[in-house]
C-alpha positions in Angstrom: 14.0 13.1 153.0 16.0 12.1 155.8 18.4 14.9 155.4 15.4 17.5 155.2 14.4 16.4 158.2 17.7 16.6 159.8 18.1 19.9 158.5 14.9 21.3 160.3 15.9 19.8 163.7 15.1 16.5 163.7 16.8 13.9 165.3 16.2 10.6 163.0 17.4 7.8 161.5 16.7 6.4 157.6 15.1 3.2 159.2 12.6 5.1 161.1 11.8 6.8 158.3 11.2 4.3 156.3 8.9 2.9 158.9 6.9 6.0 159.0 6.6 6.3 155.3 5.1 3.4 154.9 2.7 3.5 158.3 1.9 6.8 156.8 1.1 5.2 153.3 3.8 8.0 152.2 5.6 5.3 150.3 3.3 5.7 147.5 3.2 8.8 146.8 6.4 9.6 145.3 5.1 9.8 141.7 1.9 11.7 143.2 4.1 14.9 144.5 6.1 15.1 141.6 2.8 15.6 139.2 1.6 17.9 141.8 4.7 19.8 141.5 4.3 19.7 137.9 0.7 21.0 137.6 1.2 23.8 139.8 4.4 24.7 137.5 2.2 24.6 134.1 3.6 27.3 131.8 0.7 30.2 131.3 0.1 32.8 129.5 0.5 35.4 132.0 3.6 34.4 133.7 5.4 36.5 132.1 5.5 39.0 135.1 9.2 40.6 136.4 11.3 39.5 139.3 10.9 42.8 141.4 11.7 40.8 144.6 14.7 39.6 143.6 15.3 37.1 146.8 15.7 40.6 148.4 13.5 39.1 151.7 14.1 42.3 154.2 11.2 44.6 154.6 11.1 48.1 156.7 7.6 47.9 157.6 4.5 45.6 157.6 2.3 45.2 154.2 5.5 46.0 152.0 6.4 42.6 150.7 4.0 39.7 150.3 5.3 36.3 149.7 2.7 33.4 148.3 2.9 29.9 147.6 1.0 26.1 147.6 2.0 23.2 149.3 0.5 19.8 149.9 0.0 17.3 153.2 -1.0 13.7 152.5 -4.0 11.8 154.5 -5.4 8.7 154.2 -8.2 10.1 151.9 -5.4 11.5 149.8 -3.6 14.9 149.4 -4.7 18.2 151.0 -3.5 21.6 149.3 -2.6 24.4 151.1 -1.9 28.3 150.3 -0.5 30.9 152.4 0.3 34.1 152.1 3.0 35.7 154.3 4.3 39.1 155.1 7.7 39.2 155.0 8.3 41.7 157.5 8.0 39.6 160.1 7.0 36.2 158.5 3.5 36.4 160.0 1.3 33.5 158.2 -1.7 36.6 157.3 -3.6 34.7 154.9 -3.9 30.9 154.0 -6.6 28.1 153.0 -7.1 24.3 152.3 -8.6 22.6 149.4 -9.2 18.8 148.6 -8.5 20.2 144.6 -5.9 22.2 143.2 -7.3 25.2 141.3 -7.1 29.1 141.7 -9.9 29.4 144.4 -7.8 28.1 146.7 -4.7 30.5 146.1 -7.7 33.6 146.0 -9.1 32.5 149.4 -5.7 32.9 151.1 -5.0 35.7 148.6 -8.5 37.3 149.8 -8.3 36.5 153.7 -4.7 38.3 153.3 -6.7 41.4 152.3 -9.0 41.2 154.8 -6.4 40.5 157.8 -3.9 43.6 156.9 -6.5 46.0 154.2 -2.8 47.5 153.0 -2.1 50.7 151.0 -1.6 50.7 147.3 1.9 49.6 146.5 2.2 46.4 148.1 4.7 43.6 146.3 3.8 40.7 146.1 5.7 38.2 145.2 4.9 34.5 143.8 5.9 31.8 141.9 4.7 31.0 138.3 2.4 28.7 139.1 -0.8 28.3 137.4 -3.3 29.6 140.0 -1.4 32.5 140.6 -1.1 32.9 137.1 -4.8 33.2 136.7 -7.1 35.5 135.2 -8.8 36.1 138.6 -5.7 36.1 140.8 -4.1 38.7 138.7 -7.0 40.6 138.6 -7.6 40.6 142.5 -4.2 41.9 142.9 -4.7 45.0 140.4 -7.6 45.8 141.5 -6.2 46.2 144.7 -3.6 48.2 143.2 -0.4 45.3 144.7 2.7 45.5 142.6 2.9 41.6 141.2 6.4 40.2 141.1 7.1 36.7 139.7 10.1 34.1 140.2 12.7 33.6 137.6 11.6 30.3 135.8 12.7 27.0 137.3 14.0 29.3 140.4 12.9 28.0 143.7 15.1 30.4 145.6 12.9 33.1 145.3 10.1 32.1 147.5 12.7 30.8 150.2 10.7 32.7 152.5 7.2 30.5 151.6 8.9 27.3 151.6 10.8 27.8 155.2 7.3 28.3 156.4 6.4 25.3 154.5 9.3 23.3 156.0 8.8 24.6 159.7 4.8 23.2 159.7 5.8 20.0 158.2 8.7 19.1 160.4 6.9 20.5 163.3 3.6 18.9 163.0 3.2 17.4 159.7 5.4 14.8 159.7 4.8 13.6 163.6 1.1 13.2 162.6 -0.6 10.6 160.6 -3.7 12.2 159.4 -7.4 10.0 158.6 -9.3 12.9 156.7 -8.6 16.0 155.4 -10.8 17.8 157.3 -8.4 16.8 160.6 -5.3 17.8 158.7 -7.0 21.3 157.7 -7.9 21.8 161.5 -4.4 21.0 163.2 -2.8 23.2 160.4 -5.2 25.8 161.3 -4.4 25.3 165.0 -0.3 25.4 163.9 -0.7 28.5 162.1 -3.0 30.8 164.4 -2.2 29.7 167.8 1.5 28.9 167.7 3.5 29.5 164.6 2.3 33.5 164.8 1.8 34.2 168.6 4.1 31.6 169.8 6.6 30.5 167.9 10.0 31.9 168.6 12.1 32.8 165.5 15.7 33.1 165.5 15.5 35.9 162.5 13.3 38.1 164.9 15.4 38.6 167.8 13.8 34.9 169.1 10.1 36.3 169.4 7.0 35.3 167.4 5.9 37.0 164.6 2.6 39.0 166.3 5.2 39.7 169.0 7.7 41.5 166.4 5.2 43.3 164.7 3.8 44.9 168.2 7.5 45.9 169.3 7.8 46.9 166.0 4.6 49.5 165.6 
């Protein structure tokens, strides 16, 4: 943990975060993220979808390459879920949602905001892991029917939504972690506030020539 937090910029030491573990209550939840991990990695039926992206992250244009993936933030009432959706073109956060459970209407409500943000053409890949809500029924069946190209990790292969998880990274070393949250409906807000007012206007990114997201895909069109 220490080391993660090294790696995305932070300068800290293993007391301190000890200290903030357990101020945060995050001492207990060791056990808790690994079941999460493993309920959003059940086996199903449909998983059995090809690799197209292939940890090939590069895109040419906006609304060619969709990446989508869950993560989790703890409060004091417990954990929060979260699903984005990103386009990979420029790593612009274009779709994502919170959720006190951890079912498929959460990864469809990012899934569906997506849609309604970009409305792309027919041939869009997007990629995901092989987790169970976007293994579902209705996930699958919101992609098809608006005609997106479904590619799936390899099994046990994290690497291939690298893309998802620096995001994932970024908000937690950048506001998660400095904040102790009381409710989840205060955690949904500042990551709502992260994502639309600084991480995609704002936030410069190294990757894009050190502008934000919006700014790249302006310059770009």
């Amino acid at each position: 943990m220490v080391d993660e937090r090294r790696y995305n910029g932070l300068t800290i030491g293993r007391r301190r975060v000890a200290r903030l573990m357990r101020d945060a209550r995050e001492w207990a939840q060791g056990s808790a993220e690994a079941a999460v991990q493993a309920h959003h990695r059940q086996p199903s039926r449909l998983a059995d979808r090809p690799n197209l992206l292939d940890q090939d992250f590069a895109a040419a244009m906006p609304n060619q390459k969709w990446g989508a993936d869950i993560s989790y933030v703890w409060t004091r009432e417990d954990w929060l879920y979260l699903a984005v959706v990103i386009d990979l073109f420029a790593r612009r956060v274009i779709g994502w949602a919170t959720s006190d459970r951890l079912h498929k209407e959460l990864a469809l409500s990012a899934l569906r905001r997506a849609v309604a943000v970009r409305i792309p053409a027919v041939g869009l890949s997007h990629h995901a892991d092989r987790g169970r809500q976007d293994c579902s029924l209705d996930y699958q069946a919101e992609l098809r029917k608006n005609g997106r190209v479904i590619s799936m990790s390899g099994k046990a292969n994290g690497f291939d939504t690298a893309m998802v998880e620096t995001f994932f990274k970024t908000l937690k070393a950048e506001r998660v972690w400095r904040t102790v949250f009381r409710t989840r409906t205060e955690a949904s807000a500042e990551i709502g506030r992260y994502i639309d007012a600084f991480y995609n206007p704002v936030r410069r990114h190294s990757a894009l020539d050190f502008i934000s997201p919006l700014q790249f895909e302006r310059q770009a069109a």
